[in-house]
C-alpha positions in Angstrom: -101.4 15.7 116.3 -99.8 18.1 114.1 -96.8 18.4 111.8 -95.2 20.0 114.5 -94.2 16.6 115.6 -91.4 16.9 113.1 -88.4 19.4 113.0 -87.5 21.6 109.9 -85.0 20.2 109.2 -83.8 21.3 105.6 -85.3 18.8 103.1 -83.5 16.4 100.9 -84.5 13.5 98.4 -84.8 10.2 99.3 -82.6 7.2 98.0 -84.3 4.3 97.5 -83.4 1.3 99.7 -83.7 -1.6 96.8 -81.5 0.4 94.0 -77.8 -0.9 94.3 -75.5 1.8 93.9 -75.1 3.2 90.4 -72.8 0.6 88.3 -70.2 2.1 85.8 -68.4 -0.1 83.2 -65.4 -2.5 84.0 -66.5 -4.8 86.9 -64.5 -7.6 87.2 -67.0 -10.0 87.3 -68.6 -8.8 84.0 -71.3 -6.7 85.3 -70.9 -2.8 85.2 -69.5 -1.4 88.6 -68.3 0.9 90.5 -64.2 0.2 90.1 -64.2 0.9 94.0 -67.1 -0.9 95.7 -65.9 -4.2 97.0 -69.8 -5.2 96.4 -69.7 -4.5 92.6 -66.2 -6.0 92.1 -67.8 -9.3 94.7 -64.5 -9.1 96.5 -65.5 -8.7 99.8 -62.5 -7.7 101.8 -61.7 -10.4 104.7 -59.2 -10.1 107.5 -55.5 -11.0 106.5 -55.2 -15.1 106.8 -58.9 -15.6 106.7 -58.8 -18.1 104.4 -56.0 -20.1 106.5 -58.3 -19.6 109.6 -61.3 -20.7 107.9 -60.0 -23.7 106.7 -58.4 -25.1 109.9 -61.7 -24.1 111.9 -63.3 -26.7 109.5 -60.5 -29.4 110.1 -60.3 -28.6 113.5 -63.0 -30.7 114.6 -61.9 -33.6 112.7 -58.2 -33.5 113.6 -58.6 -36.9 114.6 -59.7 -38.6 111.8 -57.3 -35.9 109.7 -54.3 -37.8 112.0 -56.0 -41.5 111.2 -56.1 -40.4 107.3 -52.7 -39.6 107.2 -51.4 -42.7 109.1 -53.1 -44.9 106.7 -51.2 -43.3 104.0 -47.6 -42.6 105.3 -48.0 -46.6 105.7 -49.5 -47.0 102.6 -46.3 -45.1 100.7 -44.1 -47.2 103.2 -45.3 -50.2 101.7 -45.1 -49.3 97.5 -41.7 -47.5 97.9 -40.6 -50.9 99.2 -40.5 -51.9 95.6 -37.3 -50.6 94.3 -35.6 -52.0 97.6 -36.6 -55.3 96.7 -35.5 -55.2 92.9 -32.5 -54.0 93.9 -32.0 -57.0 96.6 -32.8 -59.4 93.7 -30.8 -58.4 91.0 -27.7 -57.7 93.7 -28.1 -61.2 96.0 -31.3 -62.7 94.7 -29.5 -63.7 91.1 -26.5 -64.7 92.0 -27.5 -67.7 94.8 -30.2 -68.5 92.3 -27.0 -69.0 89.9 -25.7 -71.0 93.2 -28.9 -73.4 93.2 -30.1 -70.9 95.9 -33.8 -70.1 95.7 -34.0 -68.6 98.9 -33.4 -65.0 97.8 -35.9 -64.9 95.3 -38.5 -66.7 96.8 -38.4 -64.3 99.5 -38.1 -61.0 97.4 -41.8 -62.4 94.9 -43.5 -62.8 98.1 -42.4 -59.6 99.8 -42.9 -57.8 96.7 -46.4 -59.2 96.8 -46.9 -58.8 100.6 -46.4 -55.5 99.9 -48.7 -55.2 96.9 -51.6 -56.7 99.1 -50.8 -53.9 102.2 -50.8 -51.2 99.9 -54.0 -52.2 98.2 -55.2 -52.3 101.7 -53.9 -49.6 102.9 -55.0 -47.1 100.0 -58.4 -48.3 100.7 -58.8 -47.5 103.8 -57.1 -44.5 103.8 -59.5 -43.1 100.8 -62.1 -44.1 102.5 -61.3 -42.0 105.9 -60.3 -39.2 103.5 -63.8 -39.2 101.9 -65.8 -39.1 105.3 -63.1 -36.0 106.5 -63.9 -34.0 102.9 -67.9 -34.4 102.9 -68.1 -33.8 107.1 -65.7 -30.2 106.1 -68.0 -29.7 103.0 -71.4 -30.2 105.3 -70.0 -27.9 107.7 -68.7 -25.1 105.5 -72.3 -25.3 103.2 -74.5 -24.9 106.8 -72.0 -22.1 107.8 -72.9 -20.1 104.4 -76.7 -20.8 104.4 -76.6 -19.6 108.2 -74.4 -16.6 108.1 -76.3 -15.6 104.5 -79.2 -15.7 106.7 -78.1 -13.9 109.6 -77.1 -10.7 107.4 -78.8 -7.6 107.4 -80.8 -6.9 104.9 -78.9 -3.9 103.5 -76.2 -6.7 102.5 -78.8 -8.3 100.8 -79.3 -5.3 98.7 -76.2 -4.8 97.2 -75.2 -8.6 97.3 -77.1 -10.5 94.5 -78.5 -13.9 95.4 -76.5 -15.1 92.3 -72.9 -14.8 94.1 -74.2 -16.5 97.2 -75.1 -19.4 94.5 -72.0 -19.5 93.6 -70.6 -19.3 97.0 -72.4 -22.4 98.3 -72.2 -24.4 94.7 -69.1 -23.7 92.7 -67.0 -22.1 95.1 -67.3 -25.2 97.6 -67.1 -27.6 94.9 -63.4 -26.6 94.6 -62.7 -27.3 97.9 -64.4 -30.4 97.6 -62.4 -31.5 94.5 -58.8 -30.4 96.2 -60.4 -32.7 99.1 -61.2 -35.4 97.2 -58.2 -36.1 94.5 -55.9 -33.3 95.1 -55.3 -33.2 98.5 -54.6 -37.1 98.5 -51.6 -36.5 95.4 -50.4 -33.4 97.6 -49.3 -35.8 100.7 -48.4 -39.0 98.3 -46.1 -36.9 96.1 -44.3 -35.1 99.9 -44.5 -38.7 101.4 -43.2 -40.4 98.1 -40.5 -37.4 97.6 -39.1 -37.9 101.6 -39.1 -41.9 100.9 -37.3 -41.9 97.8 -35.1 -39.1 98.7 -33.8 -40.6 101.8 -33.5 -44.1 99.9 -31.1 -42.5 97.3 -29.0 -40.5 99.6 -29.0 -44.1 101.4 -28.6 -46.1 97.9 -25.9 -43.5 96.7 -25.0 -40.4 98.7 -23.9 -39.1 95.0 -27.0 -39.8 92.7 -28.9 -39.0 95.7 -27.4 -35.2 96.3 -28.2 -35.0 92.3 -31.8 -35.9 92.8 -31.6 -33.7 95.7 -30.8 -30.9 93.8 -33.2 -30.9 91.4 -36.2 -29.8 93.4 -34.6 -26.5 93.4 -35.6 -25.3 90.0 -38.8 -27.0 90.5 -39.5 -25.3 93.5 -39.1 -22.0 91.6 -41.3 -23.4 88.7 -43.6 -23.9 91.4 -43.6 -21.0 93.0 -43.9 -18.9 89.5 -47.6 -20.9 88.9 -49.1 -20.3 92.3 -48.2 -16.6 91.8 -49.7 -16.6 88.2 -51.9 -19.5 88.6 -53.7 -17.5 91.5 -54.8 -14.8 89.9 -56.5 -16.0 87.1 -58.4 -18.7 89.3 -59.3 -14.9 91.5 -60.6 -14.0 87.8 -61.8 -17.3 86.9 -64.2 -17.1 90.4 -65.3 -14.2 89.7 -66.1 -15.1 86.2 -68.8 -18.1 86.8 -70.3 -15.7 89.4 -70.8 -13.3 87.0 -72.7 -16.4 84.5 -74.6 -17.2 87.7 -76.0 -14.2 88.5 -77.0 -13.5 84.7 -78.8 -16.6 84.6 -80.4 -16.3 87.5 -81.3 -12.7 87.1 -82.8 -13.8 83.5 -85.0 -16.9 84.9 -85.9 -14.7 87.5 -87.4 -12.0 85.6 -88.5 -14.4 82.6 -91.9 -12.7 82.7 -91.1 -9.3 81.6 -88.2 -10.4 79.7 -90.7 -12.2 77.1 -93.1 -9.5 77.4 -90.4 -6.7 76.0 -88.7 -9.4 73.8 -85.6 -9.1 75.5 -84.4 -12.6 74.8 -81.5 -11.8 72.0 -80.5 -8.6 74.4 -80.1 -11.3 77.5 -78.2 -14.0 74.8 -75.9 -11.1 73.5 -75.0 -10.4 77.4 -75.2 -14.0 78.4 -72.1 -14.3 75.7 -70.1 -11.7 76.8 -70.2 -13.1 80.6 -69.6 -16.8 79.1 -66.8 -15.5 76.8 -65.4 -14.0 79.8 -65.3 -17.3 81.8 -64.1 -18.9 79.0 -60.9 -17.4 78.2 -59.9 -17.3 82.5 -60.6 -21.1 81.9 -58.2 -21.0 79.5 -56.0 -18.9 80.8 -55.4 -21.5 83.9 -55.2 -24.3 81.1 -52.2 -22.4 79.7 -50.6 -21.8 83.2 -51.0 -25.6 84.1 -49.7 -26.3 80.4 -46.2 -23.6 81.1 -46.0 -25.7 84.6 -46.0 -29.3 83.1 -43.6 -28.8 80.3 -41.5 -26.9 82.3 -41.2 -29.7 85.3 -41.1 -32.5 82.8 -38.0 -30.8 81.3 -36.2 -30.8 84.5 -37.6 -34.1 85.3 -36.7 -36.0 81.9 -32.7 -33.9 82.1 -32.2 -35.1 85.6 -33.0 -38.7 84.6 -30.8 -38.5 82.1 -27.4 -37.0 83.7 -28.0 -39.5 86.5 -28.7 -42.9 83.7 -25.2 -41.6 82.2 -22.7 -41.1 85.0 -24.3 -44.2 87.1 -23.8 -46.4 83.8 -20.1 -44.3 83.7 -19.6 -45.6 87.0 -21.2 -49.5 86.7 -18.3 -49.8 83.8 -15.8 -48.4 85.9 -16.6 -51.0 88.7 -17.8 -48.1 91.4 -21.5 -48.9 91.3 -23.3 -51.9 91.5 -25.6 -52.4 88.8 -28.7 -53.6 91.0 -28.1 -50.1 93.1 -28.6 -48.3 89.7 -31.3 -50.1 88.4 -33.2 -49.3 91.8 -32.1 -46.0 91.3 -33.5 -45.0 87.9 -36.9 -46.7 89.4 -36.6 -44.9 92.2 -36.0 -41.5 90.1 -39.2 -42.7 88.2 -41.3 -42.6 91.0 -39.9 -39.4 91.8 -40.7 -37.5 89.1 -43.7 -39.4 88.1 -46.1 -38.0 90.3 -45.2 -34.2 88.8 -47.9 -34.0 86.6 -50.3 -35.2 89.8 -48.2 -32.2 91.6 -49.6 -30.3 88.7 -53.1 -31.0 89.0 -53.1 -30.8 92.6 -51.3 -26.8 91.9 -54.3 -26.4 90.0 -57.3 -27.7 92.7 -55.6 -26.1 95.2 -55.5 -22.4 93.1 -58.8 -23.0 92.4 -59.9 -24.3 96.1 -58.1 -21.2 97.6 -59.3 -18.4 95.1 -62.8 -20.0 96.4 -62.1 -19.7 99.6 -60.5 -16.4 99.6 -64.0 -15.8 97.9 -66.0 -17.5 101.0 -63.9 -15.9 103.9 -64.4 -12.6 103.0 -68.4 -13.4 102.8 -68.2 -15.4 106.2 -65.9 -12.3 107.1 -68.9 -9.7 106.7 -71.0 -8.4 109.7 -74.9 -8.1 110.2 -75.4 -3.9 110.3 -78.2 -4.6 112.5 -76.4 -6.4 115.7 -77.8 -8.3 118.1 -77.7 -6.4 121.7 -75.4 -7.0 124.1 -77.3 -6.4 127.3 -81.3 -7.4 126.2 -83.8 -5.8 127.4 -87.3 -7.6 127.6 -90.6 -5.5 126.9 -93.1 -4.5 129.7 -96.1 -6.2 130.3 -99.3 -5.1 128.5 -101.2 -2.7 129.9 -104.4 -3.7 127.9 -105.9 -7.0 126.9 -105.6 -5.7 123.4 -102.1 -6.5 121.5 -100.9 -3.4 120.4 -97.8 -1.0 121.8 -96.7 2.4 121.3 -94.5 3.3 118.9 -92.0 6.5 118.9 -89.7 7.4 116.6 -87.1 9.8 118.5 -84.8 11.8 116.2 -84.6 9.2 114.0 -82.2 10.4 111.2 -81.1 7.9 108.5 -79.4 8.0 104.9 -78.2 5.0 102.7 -74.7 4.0 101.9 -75.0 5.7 98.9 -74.9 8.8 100.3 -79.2 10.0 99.9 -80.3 11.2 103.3 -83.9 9.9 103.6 -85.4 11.2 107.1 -82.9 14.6 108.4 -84.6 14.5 111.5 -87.6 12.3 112.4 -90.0 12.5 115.2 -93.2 10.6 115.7 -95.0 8.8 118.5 -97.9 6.4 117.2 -100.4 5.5 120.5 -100.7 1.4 121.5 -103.3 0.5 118.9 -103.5 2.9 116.5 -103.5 2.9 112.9 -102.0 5.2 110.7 -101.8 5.1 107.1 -98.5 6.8 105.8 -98.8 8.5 102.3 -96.8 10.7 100.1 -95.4 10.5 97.0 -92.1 7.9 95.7 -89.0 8.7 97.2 -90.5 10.6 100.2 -89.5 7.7 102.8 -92.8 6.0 103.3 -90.9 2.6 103.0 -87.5 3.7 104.7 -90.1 4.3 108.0 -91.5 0.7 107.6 -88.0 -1.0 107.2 -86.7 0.8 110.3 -90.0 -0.2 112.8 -89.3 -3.8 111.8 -85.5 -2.9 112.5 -84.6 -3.9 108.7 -82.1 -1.2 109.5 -80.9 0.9 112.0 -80.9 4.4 112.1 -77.7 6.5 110.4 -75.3 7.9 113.0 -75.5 12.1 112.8 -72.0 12.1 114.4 -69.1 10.0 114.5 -68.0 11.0 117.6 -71.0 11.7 119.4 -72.2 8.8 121.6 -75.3 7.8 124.1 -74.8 5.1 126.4 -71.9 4.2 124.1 -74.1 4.7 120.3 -73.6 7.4 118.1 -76.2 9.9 118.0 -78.7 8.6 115.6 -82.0 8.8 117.3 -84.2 6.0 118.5 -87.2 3.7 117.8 -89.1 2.8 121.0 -91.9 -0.3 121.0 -93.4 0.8 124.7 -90.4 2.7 125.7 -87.6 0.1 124.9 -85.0 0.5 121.6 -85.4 -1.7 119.3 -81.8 -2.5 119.0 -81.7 -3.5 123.2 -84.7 -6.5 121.9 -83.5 -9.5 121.2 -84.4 -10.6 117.6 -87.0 -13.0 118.3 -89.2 -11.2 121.0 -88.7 -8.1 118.0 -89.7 -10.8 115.6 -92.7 -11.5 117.4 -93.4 -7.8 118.6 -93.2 -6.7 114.8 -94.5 -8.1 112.1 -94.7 -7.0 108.2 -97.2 -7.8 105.0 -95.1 -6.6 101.9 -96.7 -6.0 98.2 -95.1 -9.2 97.5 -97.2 -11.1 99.7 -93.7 -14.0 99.7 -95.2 -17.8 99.9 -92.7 -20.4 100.3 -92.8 -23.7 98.5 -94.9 -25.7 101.1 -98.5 -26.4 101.6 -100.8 -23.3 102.8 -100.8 -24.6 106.2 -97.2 -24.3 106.3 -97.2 -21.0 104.7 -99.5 -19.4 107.5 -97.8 -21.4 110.5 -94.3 -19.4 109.5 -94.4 -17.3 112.3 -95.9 -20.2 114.7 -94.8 -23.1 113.6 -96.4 -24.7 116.7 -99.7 -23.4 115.8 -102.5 -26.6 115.5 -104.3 -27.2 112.5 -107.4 -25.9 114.3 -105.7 -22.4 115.0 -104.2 -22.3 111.2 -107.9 -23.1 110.2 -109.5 -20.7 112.6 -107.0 -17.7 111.4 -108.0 -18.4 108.0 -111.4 -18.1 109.0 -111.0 -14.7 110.3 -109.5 -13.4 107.5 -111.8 -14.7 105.1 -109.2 -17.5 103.2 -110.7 -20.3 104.2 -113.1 -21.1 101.7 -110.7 -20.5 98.4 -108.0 -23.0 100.6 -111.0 -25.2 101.0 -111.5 -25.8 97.7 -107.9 -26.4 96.4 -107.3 -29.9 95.5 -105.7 -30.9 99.1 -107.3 -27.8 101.4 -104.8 -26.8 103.9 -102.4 -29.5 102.6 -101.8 -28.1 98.8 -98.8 -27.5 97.6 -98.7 -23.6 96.4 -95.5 -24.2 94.8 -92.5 -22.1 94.3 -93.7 -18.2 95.5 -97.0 -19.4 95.6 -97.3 -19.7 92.0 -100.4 -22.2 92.1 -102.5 -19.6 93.7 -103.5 -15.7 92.8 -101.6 -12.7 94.1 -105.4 -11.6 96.1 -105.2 -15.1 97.5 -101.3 -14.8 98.6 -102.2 -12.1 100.1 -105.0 -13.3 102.3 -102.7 -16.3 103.2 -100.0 -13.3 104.1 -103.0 -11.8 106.6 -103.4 -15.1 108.1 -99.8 -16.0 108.9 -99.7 -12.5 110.3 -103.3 -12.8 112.7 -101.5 -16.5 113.6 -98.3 -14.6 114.7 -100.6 -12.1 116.6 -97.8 -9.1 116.9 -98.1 -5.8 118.9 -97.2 -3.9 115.5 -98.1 -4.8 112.0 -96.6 -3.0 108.8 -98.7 -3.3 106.1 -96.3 -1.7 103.4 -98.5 -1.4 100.0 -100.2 -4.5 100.4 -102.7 -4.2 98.2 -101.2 -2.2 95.8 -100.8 -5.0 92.5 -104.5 -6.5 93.4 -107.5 -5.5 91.2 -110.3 -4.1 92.5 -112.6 -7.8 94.5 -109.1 -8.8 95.3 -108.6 -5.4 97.1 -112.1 -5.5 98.5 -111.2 -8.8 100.0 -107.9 -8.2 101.4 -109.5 -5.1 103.0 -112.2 -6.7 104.4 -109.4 -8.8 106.0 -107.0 -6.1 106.9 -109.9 -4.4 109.6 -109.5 -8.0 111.3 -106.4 -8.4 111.6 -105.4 -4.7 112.1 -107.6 -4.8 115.7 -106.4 -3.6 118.6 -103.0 -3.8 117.2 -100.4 -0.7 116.5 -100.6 -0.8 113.1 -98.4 1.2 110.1 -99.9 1.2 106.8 -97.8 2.3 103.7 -100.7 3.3 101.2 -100.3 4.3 97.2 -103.9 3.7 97.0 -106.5 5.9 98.8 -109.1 3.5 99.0 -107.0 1.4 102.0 -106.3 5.4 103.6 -110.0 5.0 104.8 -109.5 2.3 107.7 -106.9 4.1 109.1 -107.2 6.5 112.7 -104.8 8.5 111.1 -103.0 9.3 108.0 -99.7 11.5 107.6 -98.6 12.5 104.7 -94.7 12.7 103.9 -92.3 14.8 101.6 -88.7 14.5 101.4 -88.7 12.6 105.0 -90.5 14.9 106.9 -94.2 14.8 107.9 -96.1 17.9 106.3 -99.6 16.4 107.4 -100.9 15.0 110.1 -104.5 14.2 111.4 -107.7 11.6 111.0 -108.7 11.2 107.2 -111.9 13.4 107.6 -110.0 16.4 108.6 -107.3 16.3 105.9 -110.2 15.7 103.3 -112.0 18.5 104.4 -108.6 20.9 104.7 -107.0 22.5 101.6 -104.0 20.3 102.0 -102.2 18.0 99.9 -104.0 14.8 100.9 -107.0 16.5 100.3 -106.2 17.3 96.5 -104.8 13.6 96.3 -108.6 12.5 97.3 -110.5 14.7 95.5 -108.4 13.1 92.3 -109.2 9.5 93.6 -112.8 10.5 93.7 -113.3 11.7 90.5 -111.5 8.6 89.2 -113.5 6.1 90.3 -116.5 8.1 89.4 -115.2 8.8 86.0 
């Protein structure tokens, strides 16, 4: 093959996948960003009443129980509002036949008021109880739904979302739901239940002090309305804020390595305290809303008790108003306005709860870029007993969002079984052709008109003739498989760490693998064998021996292609040697793509191309481009006389 395989197309640089777009000062959650990029600002955007949606989809599988919950406590209120009733009954009938030698009355009133003490103890009970099974069934629902839908995201989203918001997603944004749940949610429906009761008992009592009462909720509707409005934007800010400390921290412990080695631990605090700052003063900021909301309602509160004390005692001396219908009055008024502070607190879960879940919806609202097809197609049969399948890339083009055009116009079509090593130097798209064989991305529409069978025109990547994007994930997940530089181990024991992509697999074929690749006689002698624990990323063992581990999960998965992007790039020279000596096993017979800084891995290869500004400007077997006057050749001759010097 030739370089011919590849147009000429004018060249352009490459932008490279892991690099969020560039950040510029005044992010809102204390990073720098770009004032435009939903991404840096972590305001997703969400369809209008997403957050309404999402949170009847989580009660609506336990309307029910919702239904049972609020029962319990509309009987519950029923039962403590009965109070004043009763007060009023004793001082109006209760006294006067106990004046009579009548102890009837009052005998009757104590053990009612207790009957009703007892039901409501009962009552509240119960009712908390069903409330706390509703909030932690919503909260287990709406923590799987983030975990899963974080999961199922491209990897592009990935990129430009840090793992630090989705923290925060699934920890501090669903602990506000949980506390407006919990307490708030519970003083929402007392205070409306408790408001109806008593409201309806004064109008009943006294249409007059009643209509006064009445009218009172009007200026605290308006205070009402003025906190959610200026109570919701800070708790926006205040969401955004803890994100921001989340990420920082987690960015920090992260990267705790190199930020000892360059001593960057007073940099990090003097950072760490603007971020913390930040969050402090939208803390206090919703502290001072609440504080505006409570004085203000108390006010009205404490001046409507008043007017009504003075014109029902005006009206007691004047003989138009019994006193026991006053005195159940003011206790009724009590009760009223009592619960306005709890009204207060539960304003402030719920601003909280639904900043957090405007926060949640518009994550749950975003959409893999790499879809699952709508009309599968399954691969053909093998036409070998050997693994491997061809590969063709079809006028691939492809450019990341932010704006760098990697491959113009790609062409290349890899026979079943071969392996080619892919070389060039960084930023000429190497790793951009890895990601989009194991369909990490799709390729970039050329036209946003233009459409093939319904797709824009963006080129194609074929495994034995099929598009990647008509396979269903897993049968792609099995067909393609890729060792990174990383070499990722979970925390688990080894066996568990090879079995990832067969988690069926025996302990026999997880032992034989190992064999093959030549790691089992360093997990032989780990404390447990096959049953250690390697810890979080594999920390208890060396990068040469991740790596191994990585060969052997990927001969256990036994794919048709294997990616191989700079695997051995951050191993010294025996750990090299022995992941090499590995590679030529599990490389057999499979289709293989091998992203190489390092010459030394070119020389297992069938084939090497060498790439510059996404195009191919090399191509043959890695005798002929070491004996040509090309650019791999110079790129050898230098290796050579390094390792001889």
């Amino acid at each position: 093959m030739t370089a011919s395989q590849t147009t000429t197309t004018p060249e352009h640089e490459e932008e490279p996948a892991a690099i969020p777009e560039p950040r510029v000062p005044g992010g809102d959650d204390g990073t720098r960003g770009s004032a435009g990029d939903p991404f840096d600002r972590d305001a997703l955007p969400a369809p209008a009443g997403a957050t309404r949606t999402l949170l009847l989809s989580l009660l609506a599988p336990l309307r029910g129980r919702v239904l049972v919950a609020t029962l319990l406590l509309l009987l519950q209120q029923a039962a403590v509002q009965a109070g004043p009733m009763l007060v009023a009954y004793a001082i109006d009938r209760g006294v006067p036949a106990f004046r009579d030698h009548d102890y009837g009355p009052l005998i009757a009133v104590g053990a009612g008021y207790l009957g009703c003490a007892l039901a409501s103890g009962i009552l509240q009970y119960s009712f908390i109880r069903a409330s706390a099974r509703v909030n932690q069934d919503v909260l287990l629902d709406l923590r799987g739904r983030i975990f899963r839908h974080a999961q199922a995201l491209s990897v592009d989203f990935h990129e430009r979302y840090t793992s630090g918001r989705l923290i925060s997603r699934s920890t501090t944004d669903v602990e506000s739901l949980r506390e407006l749940l919990s307490e708030g949610l519970q003083e929402l429906i007392g205070v409306i239940l408790s408001g109806v009761y008593i409201c309806a008992m004064l109008l009943w009592l006294d249409v007059g002090l009643g209509a006064v009462a009445v009218a009172s909720f009007v200026p605290l509707y308006l205070l009402v309305r003025l906190y959610q409005r200026r109570a919701g934007r800070v708790f926006t800010r205040r969401s955004t804020a803890i994100a921001a400390v989340i990420v920082k921290f987690a960015e920090t412990m992260n990267g705790i390595r190199p930020v000892q080695a360059f001593r960057r631990e007073r940099a990090n605090d003097a950072d760490f305290l603007t971020l913390n700052r930040r969050h402090e003063r939208t803390n206090g900021d919703a502290l001072l809303e609440m504080a505006r909301y409570v004085v203000g309602s108390r006010l009205v509160a404490n001046t409507t008790v008043a007017g009504i004390v003075l014109w029902g005692a005006y009206r007691v001396a004047q003989g138009g108003l019994a006193l026991g219908v006053l005195a159940a009055c003011v206790l009724y008024l009590r009760r009223l306005y009592d619960p306005i502070d709890r009204l207060g607190m539960f304003l402030n879960s719920y601003q909280s709860a639904a900043a957090s879940l405007e926060k949640i919806a518009g994550l749950l609202a975003q959409t893999p870029t790499v879809p699952a097809p709508t009309a599968p197609k399954p691969l053909p049969a093998l036409a070998t007993e050997h693994p491997g399948r061809e590969v063709v890339f079809d006028g691939v083009r492809f450019a990341y969002r932010t704006g760098g055009e990697v491959l113009p116009r790609f062409d290349l079509t890899i026979p079943a079984g071969q392996t080619v090593a892919v070389v060039g130097s960084t930023g000429a798209g190497k790793s951009t052709l890895a990601k989009l064989l194991a369909r990490f991305y799709d390729p970039s529409p050329s036209s946003p008109t233009g459409s093939e069978q319904g797709r824009p025109h963006s080129g194609r990547v074929l495994l034995d003739g099929v598009d990647l994007r008509d396979l269903e994930t897993p049968e792609l997940r099995r067909g393609v498989v890729m060792v990174t530089q990383e070499a990722f181990l979970f925390s688990g024991t080894v066996a568990e760490n090879i079995a990832i992509g067969r988690p069926d697999a025996t302990p026999e074929e997880i032992e034989r693998a190992a064999k093959a690749i030549g790691a089992h006689d360093f997990i032989a002698s780990l404390p447990d064998g096959y049953d250690t624990d390697v810890r979080k990323r594999g920390g208890r063992i060396s990068a040469g021996q991740r790596q191994l581990v990585a060969f052997a999960r990927a001969l256990l998965a036994d794919p048709a292609v294997l990616i191989l992007d700079e695997a051995t790039s951050s191993l010294d020279i025996p750990g090299e040697r022995a992941v090499q000596r590995a590679m030529d096993t599990v490389l057999r017979g499979r289709t293989a793509v091998v992203i190489a800084h390092r010459l030394s891995t070119v020389e297992i290869a069938d084939r090497v191309l060498v790439m510059e500004h996404g195009r191919i400007i090399e191509d043959g077997t890695p005798d002929q481009l070491i004996s040509g006057s090309g650019q791999f050749a110079g790129l050898h001759r230098a290796w050579r006389e390094s390792v001889v010097g």
